[in-house]
Z-matrix of the N, CA and C atoms (Angstrom, degrees):
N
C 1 1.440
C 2 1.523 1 109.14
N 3 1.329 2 114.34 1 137.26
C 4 1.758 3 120.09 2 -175.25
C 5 1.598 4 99.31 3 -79.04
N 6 1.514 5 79.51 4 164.03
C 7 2.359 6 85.10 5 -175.75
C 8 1.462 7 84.13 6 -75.55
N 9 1.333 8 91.83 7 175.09
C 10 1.644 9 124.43 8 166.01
C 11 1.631 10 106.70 9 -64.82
N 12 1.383 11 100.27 10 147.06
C 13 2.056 12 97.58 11 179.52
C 14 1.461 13 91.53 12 -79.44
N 15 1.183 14 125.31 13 150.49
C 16 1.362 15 162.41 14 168.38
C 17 1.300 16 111.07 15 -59.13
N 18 1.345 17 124.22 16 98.46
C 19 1.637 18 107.36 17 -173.19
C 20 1.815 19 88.80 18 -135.42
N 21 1.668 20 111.37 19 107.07
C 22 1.530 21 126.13 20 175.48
C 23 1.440 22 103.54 21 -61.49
N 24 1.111 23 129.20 22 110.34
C 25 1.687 24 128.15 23 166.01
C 26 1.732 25 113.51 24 -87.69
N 27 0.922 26 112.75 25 130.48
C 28 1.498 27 112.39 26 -144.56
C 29 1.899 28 89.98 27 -118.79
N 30 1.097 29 124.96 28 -27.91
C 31 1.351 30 121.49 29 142.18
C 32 1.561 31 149.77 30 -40.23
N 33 1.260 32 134.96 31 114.05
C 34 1.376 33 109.53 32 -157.66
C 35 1.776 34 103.93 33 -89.08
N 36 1.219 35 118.33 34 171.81
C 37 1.537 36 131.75 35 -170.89
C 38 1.391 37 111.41 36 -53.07
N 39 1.318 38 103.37 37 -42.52
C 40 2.020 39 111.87 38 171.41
C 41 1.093 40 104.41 39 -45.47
N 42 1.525 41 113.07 40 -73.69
C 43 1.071 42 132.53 41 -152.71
C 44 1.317 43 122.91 42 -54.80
N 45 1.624 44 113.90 43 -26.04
C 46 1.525 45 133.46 44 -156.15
C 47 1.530 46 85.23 45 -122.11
N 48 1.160 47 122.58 46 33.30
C 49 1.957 48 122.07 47 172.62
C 50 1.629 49 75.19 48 -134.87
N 51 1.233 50 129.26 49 -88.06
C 52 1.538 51 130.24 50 -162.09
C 53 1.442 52 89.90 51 -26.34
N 54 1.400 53 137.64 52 -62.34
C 55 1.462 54 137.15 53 -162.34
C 56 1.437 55 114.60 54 -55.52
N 57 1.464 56 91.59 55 -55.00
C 58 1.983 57 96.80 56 160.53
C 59 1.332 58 138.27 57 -31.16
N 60 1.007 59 101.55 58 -52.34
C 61 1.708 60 127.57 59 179.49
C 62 1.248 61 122.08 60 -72.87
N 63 1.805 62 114.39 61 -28.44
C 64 1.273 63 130.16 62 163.95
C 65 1.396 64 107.69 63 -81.18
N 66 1.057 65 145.18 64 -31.34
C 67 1.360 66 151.09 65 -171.61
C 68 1.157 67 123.41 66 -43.42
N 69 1.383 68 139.15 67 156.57
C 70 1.428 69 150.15 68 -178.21
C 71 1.760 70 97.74 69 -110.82
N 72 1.388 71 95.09 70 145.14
C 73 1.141 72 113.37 71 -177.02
C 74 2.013 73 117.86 72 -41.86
N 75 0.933 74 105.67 73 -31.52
C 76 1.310 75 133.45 74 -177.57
C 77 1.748 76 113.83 75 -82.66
N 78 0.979 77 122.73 76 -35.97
C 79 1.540 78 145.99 77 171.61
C 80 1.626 79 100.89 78 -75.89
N 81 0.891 80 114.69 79 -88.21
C 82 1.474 81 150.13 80 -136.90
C 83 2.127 82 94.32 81 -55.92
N 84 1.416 83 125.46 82 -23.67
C 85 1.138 84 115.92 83 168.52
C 86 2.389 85 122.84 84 -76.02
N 87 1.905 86 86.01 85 -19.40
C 88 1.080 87 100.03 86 168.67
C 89 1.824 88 124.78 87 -80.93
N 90 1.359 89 94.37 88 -25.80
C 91 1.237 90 108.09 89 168.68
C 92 2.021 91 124.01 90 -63.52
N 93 1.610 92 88.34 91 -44.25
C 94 1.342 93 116.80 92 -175.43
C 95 1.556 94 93.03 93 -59.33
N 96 1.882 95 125.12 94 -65.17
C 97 1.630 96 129.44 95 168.52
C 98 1.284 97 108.92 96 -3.59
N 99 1.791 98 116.18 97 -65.50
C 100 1.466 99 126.51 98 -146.58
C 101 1.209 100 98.82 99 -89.29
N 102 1.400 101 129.85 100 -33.97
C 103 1.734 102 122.25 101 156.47
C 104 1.204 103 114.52 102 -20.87
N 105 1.450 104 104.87 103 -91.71
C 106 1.499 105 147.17 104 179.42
C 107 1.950 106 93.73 105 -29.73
N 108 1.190 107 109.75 106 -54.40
C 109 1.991 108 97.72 107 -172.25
C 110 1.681 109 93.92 108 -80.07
N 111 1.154 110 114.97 109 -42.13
C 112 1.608 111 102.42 110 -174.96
C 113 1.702 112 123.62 111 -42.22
N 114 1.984 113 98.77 112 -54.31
C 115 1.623 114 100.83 113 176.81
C 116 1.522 115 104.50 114 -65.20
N 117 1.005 116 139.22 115 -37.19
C 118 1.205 117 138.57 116 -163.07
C 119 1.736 118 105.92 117 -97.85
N 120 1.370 119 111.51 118 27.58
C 121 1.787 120 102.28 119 166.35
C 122 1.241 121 123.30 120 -92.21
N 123 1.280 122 109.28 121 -8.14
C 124 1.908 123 119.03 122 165.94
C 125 1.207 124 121.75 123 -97.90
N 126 1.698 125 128.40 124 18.32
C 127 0.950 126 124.83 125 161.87
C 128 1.561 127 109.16 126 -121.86
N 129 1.187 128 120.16 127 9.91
C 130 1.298 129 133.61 128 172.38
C 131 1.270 130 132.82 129 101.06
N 132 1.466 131 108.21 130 14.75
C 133 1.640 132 120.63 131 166.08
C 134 1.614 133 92.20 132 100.66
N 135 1.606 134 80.18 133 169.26
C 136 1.748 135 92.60 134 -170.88
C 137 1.866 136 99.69 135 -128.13
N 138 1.281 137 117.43 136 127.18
C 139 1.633 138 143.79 137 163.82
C 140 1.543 139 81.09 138 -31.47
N 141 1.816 140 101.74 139 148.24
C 142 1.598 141 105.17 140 154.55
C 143 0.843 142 125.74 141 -64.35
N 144 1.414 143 128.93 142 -30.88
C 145 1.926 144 128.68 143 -169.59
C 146 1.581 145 82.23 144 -87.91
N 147 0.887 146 151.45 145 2.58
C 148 1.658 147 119.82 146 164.74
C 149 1.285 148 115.73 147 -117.00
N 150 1.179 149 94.85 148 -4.09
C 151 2.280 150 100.42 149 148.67
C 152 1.148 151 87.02 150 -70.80
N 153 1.089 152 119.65 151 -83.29
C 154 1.424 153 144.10 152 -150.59
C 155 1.802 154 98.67 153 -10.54
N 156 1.521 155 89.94 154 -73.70
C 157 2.122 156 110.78 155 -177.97
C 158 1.856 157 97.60 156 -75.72
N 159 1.503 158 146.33 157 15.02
C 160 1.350 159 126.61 158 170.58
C 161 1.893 160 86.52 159 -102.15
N 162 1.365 161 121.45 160 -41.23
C 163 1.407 162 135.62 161 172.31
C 164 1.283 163 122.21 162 -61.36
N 165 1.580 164 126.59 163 -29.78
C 166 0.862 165 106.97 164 -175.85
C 167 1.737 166 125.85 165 88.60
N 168 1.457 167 115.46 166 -4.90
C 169 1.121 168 131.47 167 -174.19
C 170 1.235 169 133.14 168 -108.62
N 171 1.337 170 164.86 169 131.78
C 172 1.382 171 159.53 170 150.25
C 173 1.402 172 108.61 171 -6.94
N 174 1.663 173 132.53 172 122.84
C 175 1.486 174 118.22 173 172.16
C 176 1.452 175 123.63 174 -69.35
N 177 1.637 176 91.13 175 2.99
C 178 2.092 177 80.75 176 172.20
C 179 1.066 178 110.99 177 -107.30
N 180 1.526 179 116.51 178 4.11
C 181 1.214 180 119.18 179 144.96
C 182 1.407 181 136.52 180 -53.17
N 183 1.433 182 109.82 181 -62.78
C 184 1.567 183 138.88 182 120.30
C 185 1.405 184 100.52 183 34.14
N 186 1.765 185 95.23 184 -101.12
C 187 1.541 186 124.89 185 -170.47
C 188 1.682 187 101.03 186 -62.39
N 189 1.312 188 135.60 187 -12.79
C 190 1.312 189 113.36 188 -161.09
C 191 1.760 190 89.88 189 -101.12
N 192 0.924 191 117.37 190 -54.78
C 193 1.783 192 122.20 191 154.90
C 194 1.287 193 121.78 192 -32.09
N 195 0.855 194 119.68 193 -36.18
C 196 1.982 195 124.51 194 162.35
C 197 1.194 196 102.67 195 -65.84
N 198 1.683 197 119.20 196 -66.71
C 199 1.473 198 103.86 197 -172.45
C 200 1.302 199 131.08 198 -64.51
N 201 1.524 200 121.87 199 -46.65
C 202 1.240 201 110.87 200 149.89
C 203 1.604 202 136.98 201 -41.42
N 204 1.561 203 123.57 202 -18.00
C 205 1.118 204 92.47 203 -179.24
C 206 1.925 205 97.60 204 -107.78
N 207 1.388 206 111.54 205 2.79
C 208 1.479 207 107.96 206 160.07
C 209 1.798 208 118.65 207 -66.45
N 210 1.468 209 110.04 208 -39.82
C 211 1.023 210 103.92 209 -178.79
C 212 1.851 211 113.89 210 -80.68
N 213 1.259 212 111.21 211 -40.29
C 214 1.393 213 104.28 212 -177.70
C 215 2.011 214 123.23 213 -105.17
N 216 1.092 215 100.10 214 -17.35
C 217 1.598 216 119.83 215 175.77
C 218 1.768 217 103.42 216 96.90
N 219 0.993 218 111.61 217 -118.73
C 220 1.530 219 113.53 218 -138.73
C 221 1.947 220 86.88 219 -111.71
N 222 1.081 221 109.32 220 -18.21
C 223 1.337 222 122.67 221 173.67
C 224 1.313 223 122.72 222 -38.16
N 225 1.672 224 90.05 223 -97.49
C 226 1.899 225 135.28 224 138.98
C 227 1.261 226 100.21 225 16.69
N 228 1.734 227 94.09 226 -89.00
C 229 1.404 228 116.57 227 167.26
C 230 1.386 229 141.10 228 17.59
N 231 1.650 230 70.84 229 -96.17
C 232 2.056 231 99.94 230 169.07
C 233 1.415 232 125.49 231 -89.87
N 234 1.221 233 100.53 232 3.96
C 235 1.627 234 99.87 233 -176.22
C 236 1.671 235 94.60 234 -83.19
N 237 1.708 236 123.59 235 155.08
C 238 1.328 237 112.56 236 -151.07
C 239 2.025 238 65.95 237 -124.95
N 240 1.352 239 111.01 238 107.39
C 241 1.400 240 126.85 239 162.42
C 242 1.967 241 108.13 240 -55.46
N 243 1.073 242 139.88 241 134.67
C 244 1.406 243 141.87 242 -175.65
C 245 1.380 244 99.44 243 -120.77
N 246 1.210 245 122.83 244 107.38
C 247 1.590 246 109.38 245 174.29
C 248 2.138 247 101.13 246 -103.42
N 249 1.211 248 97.76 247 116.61
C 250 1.573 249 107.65 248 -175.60
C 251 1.672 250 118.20 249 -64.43
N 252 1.088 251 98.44 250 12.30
C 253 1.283 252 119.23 251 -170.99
C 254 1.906 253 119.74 252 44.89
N 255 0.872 254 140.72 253 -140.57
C 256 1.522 255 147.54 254 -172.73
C 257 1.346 256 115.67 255 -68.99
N 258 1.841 257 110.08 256 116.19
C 259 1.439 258 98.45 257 -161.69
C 260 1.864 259 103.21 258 -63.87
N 261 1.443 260 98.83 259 169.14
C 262 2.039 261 108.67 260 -175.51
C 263 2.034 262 97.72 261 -60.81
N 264 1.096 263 81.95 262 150.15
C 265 1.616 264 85.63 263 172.29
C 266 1.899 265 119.76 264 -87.67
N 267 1.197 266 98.65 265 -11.13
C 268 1.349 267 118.45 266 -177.18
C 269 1.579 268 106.02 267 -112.42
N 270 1.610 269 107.96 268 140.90
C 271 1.720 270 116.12 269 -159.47
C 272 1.853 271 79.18 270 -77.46
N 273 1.833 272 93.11 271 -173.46
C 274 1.818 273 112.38 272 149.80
C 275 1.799 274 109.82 273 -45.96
N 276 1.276 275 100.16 274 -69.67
C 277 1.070 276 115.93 275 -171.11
C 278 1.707 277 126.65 276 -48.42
N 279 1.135 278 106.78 277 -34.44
C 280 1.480 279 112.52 278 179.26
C 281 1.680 280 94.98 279 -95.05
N 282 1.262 281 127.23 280 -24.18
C 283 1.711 282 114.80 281 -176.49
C 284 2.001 283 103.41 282 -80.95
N 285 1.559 284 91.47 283 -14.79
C 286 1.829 285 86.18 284 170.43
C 287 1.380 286 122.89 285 -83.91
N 288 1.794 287 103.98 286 -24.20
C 289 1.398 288 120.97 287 -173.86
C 290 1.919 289 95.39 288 -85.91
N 291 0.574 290 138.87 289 5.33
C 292 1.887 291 144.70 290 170.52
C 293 1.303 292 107.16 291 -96.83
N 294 1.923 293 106.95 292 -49.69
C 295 1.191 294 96.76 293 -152.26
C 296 1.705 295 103.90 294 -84.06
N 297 1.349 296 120.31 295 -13.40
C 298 1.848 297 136.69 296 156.37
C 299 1.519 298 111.52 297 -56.53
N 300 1.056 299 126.31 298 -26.85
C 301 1.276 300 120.39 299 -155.70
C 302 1.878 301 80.52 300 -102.93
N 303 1.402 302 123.49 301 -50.84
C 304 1.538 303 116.13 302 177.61
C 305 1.330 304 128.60 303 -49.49
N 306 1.291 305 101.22 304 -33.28
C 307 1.552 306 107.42 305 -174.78
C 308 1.742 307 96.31 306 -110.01
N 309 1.184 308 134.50 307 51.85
C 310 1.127 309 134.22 308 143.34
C 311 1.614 310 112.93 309 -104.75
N 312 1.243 311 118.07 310 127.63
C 313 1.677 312 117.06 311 -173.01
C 314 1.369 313 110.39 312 -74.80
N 315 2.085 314 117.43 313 -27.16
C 316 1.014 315 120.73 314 -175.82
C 317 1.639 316 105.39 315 -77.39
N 318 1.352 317 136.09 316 11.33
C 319 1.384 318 125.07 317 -140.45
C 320 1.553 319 99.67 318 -83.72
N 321 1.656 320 120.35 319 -47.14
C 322 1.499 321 126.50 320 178.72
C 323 1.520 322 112.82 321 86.74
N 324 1.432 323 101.69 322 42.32
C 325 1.289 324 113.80 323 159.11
C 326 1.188 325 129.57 324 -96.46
N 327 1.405 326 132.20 325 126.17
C 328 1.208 327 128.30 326 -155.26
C 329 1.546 328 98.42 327 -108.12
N 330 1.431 329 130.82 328 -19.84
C 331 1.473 330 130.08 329 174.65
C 332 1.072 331 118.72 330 174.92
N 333 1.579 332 134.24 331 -153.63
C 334 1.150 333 142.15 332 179.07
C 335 1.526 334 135.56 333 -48.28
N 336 1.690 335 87.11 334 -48.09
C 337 1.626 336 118.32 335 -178.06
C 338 1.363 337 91.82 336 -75.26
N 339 1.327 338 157.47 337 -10.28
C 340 1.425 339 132.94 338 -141.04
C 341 1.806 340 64.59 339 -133.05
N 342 1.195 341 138.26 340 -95.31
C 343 1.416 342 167.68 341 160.00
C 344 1.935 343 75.19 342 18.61
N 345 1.283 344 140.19 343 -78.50
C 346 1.211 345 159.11 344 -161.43
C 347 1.782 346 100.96 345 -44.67
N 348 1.190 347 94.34 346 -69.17
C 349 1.493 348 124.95 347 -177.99
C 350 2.049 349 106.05 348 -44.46
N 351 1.265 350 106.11 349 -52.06
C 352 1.412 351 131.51 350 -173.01
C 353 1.402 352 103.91 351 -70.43
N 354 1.420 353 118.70 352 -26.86
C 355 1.704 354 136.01 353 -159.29
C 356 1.804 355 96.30 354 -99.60
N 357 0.962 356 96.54 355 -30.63
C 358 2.016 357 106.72 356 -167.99
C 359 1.410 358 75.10 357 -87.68
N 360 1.025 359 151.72 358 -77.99
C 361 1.465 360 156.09 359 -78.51
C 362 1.674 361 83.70 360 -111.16
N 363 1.437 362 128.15 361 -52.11
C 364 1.287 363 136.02 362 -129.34
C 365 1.527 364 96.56 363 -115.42
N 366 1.210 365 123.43 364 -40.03
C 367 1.629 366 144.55 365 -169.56
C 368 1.349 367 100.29 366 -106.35
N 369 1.375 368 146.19 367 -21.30
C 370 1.679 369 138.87 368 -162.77
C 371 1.340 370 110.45 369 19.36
N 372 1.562 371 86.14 370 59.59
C 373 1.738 372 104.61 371 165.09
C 374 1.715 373 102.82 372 -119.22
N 375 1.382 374 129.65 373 157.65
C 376 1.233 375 149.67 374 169.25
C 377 1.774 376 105.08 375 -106.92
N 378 1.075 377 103.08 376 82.39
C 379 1.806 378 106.81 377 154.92
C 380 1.256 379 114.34 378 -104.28
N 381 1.629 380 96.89 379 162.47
C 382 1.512 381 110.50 380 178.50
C 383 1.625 382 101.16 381 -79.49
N 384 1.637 383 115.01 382 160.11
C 385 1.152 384 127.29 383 165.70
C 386 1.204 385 110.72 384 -71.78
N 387 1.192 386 149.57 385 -25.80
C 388 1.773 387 153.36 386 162.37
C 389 1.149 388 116.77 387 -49.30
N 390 1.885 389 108.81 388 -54.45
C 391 1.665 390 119.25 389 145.98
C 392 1.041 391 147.31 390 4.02
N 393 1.347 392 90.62 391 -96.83
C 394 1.561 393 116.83 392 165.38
C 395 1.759 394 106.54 393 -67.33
N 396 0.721 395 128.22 394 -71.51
C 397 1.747 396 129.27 395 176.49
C 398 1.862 397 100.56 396 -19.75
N 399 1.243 398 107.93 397 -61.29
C 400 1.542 399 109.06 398 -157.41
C 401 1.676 400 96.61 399 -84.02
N 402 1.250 401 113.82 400 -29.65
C 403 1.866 402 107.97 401 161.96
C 404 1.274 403 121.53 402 -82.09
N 405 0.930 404 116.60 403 19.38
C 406 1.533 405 126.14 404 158.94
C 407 1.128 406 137.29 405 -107.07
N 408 1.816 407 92.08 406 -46.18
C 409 1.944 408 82.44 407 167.35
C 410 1.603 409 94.39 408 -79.93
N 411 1.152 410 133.16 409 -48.48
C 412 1.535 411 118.90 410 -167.90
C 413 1.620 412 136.90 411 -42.42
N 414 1.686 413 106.28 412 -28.07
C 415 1.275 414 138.80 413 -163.54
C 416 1.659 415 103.49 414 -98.03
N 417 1.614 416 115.31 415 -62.55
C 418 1.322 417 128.09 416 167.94
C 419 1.462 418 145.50 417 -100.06
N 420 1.805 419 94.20 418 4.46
C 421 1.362 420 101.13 419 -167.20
C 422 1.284 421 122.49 420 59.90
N 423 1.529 422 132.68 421 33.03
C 424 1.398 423 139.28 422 168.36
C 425 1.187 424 106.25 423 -67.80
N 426 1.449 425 95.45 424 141.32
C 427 2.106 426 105.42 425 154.54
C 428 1.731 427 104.47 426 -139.45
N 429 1.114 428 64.36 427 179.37
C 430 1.899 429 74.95 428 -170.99
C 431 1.599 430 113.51 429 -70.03
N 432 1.239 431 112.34 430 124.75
C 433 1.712 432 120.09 431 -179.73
C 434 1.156 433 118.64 432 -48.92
N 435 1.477 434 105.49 433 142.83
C 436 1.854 435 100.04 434 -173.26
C 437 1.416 436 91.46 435 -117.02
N 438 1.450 437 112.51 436 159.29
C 439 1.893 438 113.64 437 170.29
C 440 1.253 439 118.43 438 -65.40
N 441 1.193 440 116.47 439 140.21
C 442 1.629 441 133.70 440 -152.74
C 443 1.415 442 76.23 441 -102.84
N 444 2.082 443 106.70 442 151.47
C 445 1.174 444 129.76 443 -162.03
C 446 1.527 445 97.09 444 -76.96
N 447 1.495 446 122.99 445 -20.94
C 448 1.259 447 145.61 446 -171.93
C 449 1.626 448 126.77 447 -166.52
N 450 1.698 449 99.50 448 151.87
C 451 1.215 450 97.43 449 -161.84
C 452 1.576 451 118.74 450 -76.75
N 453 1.133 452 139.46 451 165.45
C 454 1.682 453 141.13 452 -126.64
C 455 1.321 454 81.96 453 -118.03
N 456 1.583 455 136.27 454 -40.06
C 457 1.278 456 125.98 455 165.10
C 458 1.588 457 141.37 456 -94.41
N 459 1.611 458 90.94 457 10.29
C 460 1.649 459 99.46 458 173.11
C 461 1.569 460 121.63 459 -45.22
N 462 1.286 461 104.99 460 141.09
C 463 1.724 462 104.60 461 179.32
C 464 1.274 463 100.15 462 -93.11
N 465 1.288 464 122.25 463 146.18
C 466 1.653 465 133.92 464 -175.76
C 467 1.259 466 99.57 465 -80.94
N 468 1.288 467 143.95 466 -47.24
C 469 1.159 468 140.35 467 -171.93
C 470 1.541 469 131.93 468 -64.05
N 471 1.434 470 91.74 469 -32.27
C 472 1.923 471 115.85 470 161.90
C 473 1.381 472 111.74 471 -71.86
N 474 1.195 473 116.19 472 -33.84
C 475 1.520 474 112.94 473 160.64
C 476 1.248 475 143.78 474 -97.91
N 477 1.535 476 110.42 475 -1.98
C 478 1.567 477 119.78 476 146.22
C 479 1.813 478 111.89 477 -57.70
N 480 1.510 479 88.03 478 -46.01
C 481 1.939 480 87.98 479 -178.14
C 482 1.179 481 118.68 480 -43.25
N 483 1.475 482 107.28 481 -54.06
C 484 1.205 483 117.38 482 -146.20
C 485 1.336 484 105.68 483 -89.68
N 486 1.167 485 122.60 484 -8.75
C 487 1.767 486 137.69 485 171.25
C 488 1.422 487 96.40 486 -85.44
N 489 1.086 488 157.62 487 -21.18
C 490 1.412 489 166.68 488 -168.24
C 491 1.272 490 120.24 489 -96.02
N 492 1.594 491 106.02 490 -43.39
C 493 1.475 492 113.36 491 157.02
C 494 1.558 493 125.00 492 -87.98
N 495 1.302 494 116.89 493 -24.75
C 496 1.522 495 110.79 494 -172.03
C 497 1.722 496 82.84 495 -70.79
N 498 1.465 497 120.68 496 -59.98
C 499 1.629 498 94.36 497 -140.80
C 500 1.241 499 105.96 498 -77.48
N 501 1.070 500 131.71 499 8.67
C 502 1.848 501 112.67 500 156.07
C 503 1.304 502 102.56 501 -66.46
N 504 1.316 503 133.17 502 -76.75
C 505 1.394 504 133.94 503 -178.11
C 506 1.157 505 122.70 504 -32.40
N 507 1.520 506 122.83 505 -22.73
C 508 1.404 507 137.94 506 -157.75
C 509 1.755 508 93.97 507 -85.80
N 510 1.628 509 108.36 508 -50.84
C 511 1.398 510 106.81 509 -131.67
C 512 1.500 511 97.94 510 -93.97
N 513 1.340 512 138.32 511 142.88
C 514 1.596 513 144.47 512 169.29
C 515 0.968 514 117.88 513 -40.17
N 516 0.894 515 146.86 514 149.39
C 517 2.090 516 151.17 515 166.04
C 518 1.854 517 90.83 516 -59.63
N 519 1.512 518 125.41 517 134.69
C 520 1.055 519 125.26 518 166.49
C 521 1.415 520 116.42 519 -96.93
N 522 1.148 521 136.06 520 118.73
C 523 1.340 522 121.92 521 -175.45
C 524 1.746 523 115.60 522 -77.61
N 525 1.474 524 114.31 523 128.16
C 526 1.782 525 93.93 524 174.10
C 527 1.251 526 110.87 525 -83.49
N 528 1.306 527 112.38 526 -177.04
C 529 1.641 528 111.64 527 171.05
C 530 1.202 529 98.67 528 -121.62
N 531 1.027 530 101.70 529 145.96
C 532 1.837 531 119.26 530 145.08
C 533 1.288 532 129.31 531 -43.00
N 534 1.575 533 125.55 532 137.51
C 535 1.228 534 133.71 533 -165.80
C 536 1.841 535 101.18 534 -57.90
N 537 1.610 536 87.77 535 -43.05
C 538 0.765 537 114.17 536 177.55
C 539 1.683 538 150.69 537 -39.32
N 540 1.151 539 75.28 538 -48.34
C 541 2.225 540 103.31 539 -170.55
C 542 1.150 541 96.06 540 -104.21
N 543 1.444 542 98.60 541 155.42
C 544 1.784 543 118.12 542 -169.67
C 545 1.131 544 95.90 543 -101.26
N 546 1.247 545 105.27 544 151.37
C 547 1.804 546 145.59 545 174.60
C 548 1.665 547 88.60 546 -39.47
């Protein structure tokens, strides 16, 4: 079996407990690493899998915490790297031209499939429908359109009429009574 890699901690034990204690949840197991090799540098270093189980951590975790703090020190380390994952497939410009076309009431989108269709059509881009679905509500807070109580281009005047004429036709002959005649 090969020795353990050699990792010089150049921090002293105080110093790397005060750091501990200040630490964020996210830090603070890397912090715990440099403990763990410090007490144990006079007996000749410690294997990754037995950081790994004194830490509590994955050993490629382990190894990725060694190298960073070989290459950068105590810095490296703690700096919490963010990888944003996969740049958007859609520019500024086309996520402003979506997000105008969503928030127009006149737009006449009925959903995803149409929204998709309009996106290929306008951009001569090929996205997935999963895509676009999950960058939409995520980006604009979209959901799927529900039927409006009425239509967005009804004329008011066609429907005064037509309320004017149905309810005569609509309504029964009421008979009055007489002051006279009993119930």
């Amino acid at each position: 079996m090969s020795n353990p890699k050699s990792v010089q901690v150049k921090e002293s034990l105080s110093e790397l407990k005060r750091m501990y204690k200040l630490a964020t949840r996210l830090i603070a197991p890397r912090l715990r690493m440099l403990i763990e090799i410090k007490k144990h540098e006079d007996l000749g270093g410690l294997s990754k899998r037995a950081l790994a189980e004194l830490v509590g951590v994955n050993h490629n975790s382990i190894q990725t915490w060694r190298n960073y703090y070989i290459k950068g020190g105590i810095k490296q380390l703690t700096a919490h790297i963010k990888n944003d994952g996969r740049p958007s497939i859609l520019s500024n410009k086309e996520r402003e031209v979506i997000k105008a076309k969503l928030q127009d009431p006149k737009n006449g989108l009925r959903g995803y499939v149409e929204l998709l269709d309009w996106v290929e059509t306008t951009f001569k881009k090929e996205i997935k429908y999963n895509t676009l679905f999950k960058y939409a509500n995520r980006e604009f807070k979209a959901s799927i359109k529900v039927a409006r109580k009425s239509h967005i281009k009804k004329d008011e005047k066609a429907v005064a009429v037509f309320k004017k004429t149905s309810l005569k036709s609509a309504k029964k002959p009421v008979k009055k009574l007489n002051k006279n005649s009993k119930k």
